[in-house]
C-alpha positions as YAML, in Angstrom:
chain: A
units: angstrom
residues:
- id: 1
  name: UNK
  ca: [134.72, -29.90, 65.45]
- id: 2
  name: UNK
  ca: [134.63, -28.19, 62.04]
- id: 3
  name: UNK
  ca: [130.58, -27.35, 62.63]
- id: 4
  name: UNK
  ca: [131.97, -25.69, 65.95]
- id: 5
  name: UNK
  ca: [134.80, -23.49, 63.78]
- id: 6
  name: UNK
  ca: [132.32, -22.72, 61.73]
- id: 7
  name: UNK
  ca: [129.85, -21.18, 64.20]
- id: 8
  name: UNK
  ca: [132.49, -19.59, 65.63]
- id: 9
  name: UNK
  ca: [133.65, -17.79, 62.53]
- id: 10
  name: UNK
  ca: [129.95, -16.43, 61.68]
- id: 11
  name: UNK
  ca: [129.39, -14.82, 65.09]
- id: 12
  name: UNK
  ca: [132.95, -12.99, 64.71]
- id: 13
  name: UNK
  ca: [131.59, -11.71, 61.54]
- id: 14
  name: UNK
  ca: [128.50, -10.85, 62.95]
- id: 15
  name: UNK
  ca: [130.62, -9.19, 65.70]
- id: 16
  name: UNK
  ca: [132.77, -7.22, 63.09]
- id: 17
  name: UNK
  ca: [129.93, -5.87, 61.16]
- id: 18
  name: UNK
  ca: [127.63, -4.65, 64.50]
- id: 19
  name: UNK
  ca: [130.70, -3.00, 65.71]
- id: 20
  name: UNK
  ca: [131.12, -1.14, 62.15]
- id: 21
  name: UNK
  ca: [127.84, -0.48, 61.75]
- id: 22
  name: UNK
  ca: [127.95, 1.41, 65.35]
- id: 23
  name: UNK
  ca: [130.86, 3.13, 64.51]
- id: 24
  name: UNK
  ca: [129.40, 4.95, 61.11]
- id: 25
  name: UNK
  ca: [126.66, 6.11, 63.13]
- id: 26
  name: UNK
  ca: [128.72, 7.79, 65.51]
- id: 27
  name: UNK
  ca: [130.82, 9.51, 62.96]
- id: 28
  name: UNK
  ca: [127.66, 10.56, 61.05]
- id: 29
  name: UNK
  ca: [126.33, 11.82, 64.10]
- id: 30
  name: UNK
  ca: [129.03, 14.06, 64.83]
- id: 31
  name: UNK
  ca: [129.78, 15.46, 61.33]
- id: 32
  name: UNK
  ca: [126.09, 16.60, 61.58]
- id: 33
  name: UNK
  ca: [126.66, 18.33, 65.01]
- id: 34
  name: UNK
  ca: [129.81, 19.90, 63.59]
- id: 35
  name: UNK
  ca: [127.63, 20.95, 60.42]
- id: 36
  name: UNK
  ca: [124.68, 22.45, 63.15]
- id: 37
  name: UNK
  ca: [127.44, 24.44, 64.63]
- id: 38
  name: UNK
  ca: [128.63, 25.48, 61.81]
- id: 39
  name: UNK
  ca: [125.57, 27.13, 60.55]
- id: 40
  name: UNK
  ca: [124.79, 28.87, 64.25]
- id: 41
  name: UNK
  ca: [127.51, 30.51, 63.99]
- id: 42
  name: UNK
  ca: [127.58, 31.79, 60.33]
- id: 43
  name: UNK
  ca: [124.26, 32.73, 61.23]
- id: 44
  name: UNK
  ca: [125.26, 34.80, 64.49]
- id: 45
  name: UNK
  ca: [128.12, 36.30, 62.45]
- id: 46
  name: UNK
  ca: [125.74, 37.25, 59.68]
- id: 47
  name: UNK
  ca: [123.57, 38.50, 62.24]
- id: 48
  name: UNK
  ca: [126.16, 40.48, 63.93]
- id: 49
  name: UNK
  ca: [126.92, 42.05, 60.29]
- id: 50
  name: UNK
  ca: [123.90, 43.15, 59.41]
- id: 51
  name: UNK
  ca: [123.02, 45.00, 62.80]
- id: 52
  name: UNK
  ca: [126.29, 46.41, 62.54]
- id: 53
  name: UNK
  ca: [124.98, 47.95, 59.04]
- id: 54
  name: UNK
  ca: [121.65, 48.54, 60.42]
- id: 55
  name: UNK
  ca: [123.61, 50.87, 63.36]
- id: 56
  name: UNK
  ca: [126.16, 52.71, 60.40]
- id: 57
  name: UNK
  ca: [123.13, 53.67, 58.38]
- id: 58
  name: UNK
  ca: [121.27, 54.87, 61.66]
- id: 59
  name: UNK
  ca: [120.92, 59.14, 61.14]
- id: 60
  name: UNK
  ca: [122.54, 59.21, 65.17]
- id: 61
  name: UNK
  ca: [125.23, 57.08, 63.98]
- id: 62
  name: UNK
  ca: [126.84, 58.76, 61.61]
- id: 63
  name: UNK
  ca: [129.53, 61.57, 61.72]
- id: 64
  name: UNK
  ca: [128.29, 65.16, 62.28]
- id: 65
  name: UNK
  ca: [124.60, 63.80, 63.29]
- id: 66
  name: UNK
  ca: [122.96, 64.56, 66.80]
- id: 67
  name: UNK
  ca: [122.63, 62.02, 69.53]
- id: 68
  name: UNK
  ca: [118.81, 61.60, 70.35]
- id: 69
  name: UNK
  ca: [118.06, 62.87, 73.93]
- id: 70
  name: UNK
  ca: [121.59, 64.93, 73.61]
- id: 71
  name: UNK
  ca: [121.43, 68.43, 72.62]
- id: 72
  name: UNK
  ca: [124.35, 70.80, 72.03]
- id: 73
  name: UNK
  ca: [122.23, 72.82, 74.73]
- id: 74
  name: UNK
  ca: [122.07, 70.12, 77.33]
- id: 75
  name: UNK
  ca: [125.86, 69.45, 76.61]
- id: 76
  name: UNK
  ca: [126.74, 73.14, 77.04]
- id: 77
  name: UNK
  ca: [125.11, 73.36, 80.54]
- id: 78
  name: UNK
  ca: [126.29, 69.93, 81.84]
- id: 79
  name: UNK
  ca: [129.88, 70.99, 81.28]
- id: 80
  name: UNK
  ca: [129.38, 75.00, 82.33]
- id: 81
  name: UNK
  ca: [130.94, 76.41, 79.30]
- id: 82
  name: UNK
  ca: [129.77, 78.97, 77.91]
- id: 83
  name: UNK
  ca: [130.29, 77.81, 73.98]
- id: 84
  name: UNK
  ca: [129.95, 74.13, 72.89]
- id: 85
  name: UNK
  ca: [132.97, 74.31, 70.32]
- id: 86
  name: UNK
  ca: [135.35, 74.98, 73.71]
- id: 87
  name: UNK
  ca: [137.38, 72.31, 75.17]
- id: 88
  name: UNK
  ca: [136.39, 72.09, 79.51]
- id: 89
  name: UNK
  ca: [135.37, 69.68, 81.85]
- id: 90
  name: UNK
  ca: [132.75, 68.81, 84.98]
- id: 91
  name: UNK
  ca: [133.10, 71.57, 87.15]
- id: 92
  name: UNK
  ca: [135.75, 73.69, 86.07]
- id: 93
  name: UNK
  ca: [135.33, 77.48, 84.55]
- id: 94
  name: UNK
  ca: [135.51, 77.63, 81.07]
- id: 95
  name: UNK
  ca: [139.31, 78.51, 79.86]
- id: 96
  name: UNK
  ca: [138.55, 82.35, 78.72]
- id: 97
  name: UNK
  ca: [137.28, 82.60, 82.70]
- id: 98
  name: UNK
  ca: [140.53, 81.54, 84.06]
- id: 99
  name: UNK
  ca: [142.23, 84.39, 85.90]
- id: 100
  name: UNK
  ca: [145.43, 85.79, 85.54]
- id: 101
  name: UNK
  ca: [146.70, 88.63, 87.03]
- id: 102
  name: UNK
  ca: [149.83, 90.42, 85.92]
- id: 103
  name: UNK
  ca: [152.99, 91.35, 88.32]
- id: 104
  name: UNK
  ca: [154.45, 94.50, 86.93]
- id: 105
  name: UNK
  ca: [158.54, 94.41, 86.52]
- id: 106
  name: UNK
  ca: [159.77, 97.20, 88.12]
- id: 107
  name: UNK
  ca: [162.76, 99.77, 86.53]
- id: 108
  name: UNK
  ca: [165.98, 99.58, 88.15]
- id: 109
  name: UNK
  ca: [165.23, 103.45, 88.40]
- id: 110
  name: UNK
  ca: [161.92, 102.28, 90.57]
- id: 111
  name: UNK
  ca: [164.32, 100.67, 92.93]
- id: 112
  name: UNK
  ca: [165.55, 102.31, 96.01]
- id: 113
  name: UNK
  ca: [168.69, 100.74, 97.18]
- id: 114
  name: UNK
  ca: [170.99, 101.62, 100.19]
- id: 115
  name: UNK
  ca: [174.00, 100.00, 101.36]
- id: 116
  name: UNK
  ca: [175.51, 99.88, 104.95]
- id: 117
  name: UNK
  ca: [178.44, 98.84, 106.22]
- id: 118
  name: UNK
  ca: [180.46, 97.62, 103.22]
- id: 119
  name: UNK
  ca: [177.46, 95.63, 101.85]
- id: 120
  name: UNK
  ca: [177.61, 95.91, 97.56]
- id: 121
  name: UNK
  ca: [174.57, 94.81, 96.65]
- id: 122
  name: UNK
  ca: [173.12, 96.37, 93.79]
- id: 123
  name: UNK
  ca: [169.21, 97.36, 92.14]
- id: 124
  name: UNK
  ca: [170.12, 94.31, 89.53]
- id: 125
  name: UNK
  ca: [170.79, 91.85, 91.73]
- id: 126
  name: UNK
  ca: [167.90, 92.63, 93.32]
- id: 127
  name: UNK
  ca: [165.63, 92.64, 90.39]
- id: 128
  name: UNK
  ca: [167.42, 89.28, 89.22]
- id: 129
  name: UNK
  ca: [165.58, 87.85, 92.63]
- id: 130
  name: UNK
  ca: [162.33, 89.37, 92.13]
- id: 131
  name: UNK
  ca: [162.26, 88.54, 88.59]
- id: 132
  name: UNK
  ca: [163.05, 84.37, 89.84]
- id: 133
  name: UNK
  ca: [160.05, 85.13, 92.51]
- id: 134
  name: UNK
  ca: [157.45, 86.53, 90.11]
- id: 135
  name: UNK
  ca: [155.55, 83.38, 89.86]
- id: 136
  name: UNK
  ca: [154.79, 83.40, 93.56]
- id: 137
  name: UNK
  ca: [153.31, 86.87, 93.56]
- id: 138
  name: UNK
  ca: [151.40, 86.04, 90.76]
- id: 139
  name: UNK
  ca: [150.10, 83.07, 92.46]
- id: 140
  name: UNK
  ca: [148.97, 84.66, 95.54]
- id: 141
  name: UNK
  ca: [147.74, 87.72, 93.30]
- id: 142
  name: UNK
  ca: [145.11, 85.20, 91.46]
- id: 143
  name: UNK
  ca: [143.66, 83.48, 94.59]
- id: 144
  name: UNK
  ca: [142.58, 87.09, 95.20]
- id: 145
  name: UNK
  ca: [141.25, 87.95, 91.83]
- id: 146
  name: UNK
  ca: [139.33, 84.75, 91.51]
- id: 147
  name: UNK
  ca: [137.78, 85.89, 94.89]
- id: 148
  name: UNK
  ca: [137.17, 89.59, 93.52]
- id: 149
  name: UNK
  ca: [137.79, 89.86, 89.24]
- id: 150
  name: UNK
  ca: [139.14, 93.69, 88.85]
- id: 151
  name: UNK
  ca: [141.15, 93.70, 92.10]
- id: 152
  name: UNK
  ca: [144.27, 95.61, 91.54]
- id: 153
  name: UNK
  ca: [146.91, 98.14, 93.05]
- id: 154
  name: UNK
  ca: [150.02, 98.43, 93.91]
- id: 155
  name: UNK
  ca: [152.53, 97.67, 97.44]
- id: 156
  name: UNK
  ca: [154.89, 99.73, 98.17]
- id: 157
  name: UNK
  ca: [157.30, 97.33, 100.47]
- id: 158
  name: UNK
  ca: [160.83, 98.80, 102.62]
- id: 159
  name: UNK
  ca: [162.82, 95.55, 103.44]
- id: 160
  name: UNK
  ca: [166.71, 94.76, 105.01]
- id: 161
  name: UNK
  ca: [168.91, 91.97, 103.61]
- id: 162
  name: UNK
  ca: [171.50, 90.93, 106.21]
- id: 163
  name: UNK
  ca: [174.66, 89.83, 105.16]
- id: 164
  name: UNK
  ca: [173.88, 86.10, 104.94]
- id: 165
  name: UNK
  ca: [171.05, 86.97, 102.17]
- id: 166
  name: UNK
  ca: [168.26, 86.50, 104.44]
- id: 167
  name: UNK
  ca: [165.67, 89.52, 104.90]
- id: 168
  name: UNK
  ca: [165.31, 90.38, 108.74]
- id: 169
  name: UNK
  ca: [163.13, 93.34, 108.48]
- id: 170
  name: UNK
  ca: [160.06, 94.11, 105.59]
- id: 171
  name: UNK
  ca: [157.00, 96.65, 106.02]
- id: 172
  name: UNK
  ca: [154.63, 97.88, 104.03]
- id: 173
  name: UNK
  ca: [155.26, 101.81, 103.22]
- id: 174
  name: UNK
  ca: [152.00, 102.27, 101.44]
- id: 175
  name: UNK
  ca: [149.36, 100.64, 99.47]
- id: 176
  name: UNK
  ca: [146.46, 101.73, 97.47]
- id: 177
  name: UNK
  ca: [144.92, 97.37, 97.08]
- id: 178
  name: UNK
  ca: [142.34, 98.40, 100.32]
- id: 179
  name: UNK
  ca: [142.94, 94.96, 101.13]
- id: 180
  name: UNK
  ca: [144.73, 93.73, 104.37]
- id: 181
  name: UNK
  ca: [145.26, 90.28, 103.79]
- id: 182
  name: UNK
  ca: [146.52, 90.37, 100.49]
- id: 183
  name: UNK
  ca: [149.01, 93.06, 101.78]
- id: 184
  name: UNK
  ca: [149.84, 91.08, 104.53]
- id: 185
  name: UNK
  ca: [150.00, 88.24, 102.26]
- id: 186
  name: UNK
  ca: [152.64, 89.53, 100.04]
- id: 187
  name: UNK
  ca: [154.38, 90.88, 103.00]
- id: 188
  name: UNK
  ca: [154.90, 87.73, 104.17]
- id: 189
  name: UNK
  ca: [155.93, 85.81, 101.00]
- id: 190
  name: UNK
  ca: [158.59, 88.70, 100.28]
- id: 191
  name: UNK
  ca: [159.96, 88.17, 104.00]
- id: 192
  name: UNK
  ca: [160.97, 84.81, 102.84]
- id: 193
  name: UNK
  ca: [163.11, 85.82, 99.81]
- id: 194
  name: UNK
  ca: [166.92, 85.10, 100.59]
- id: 195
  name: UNK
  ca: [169.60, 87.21, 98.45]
- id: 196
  name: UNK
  ca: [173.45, 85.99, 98.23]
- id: 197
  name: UNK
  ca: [175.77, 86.61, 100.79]
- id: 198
  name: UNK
  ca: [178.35, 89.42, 101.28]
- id: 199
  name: UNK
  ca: [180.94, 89.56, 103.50]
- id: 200
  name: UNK
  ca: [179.80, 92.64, 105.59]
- id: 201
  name: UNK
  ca: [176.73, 95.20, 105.92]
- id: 202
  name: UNK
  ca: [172.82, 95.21, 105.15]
- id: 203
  name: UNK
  ca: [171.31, 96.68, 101.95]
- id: 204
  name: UNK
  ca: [168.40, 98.56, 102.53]
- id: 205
  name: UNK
  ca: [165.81, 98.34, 99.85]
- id: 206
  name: UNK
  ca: [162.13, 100.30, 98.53]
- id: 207
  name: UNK
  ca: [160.30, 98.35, 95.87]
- id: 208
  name: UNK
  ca: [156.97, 98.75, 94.69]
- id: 209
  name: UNK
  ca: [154.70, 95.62, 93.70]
- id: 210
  name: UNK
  ca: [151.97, 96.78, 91.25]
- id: 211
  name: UNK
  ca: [149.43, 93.48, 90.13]
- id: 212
  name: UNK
  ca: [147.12, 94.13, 87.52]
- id: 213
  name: UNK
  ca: [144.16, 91.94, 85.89]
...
């Protein structure tokens, strides 16, 4: 019986000692993959530095250097401008090409007012409406001297404002543009111009549009 407890007792120990053998093997094992990762990726880092240093010292790198392969030529013809130092992009003119054309303010004294039938408009209220349409004229005016740079003249235009503000009548009295469509253009634009209302009578009005580049 005791021989048995005995024998018993020595293969637990032997147990014990197997299993704690095992065990500091596996944590050895593991602090050395830990360590082996560890160094990969102080190494990558380090890596990553010194390519980073190799790319800052590079003569293309560094402010106010050239780009190999990319001249301030080539980069002036890709983007059509005609300088490199100005600001444009892919397909659009350069900004000093950019046209705009000028609508000339007329006098009050250019302004050739009549009214009918109790109607009391005046020159200024129709210059305040001309001067709020401007940008419309101009507009139109700049289609055409994209089309044609130096285009320029003046339209001489006879219109009627009814009572309710709208404009039933507009022609052109003369015009020294020699250009048909713009005339007709303008024309048009100016037919859609709506004054305030009076109680009674049309106001009869001669104004000349001059545009100039």
């Amino acid at each position: 019986m005791e021989m048995c407890k005995m024998k018993n007792f020595f293969i637990a120990i032997v147990v014990a000692s197997v299993a704690f053998v095992f065990s500091s093997c596996k944590e050895e094992t593991s602090r050395q993959m830990e360590s082996s990762s560890s160094t990969v990726t102080k190494e990558s880092v380090k890596f990553r530095r010194i390519s980073a240093k190799i790319d800052s010292n590079s003569s293309w790198y560094r402010r106010g250097k050239p780009i190999p392969g990319f001249s301030e030529e080539r980069k002036t013809t890709f983007f059509h401008c005609d300088s490199p130092v100005m600001s444009c992009f892919p397909g659009y003119p350069p900004v000093k090409n950019m046209y705009k054309g000028h609508v000339k303010i007329p006098s009050l004294s250019d302004i050739d007012l009549k009214n009918e039938n109790g109607a009391n408009r005046t020159a200024s209220d129709v210059m305040k409406v001309f001067r709020q349409r401007t940008p419309g004229l101009r507009h139109v005016y700049n289609r055409y001297l994209k089309k044609n740079p130096g285009f320029q003249g003046e339209i001489t235009l006879k219109f009627t404002i009814a009572p309710k503000g709208e404009i039933t009548d507009v022609s052109i009295v003369s015009s020294t543009t020699q250009n048909r469509n713009f005339d007709a253009e303008i024309q048009q634009l100016v037919g859609s111009w709506v004054f305030f209302r009076v109680k009674s009578g049309e106001t009869i009005v001669s104004i000349p549009f001059t545009f100039t580049e």
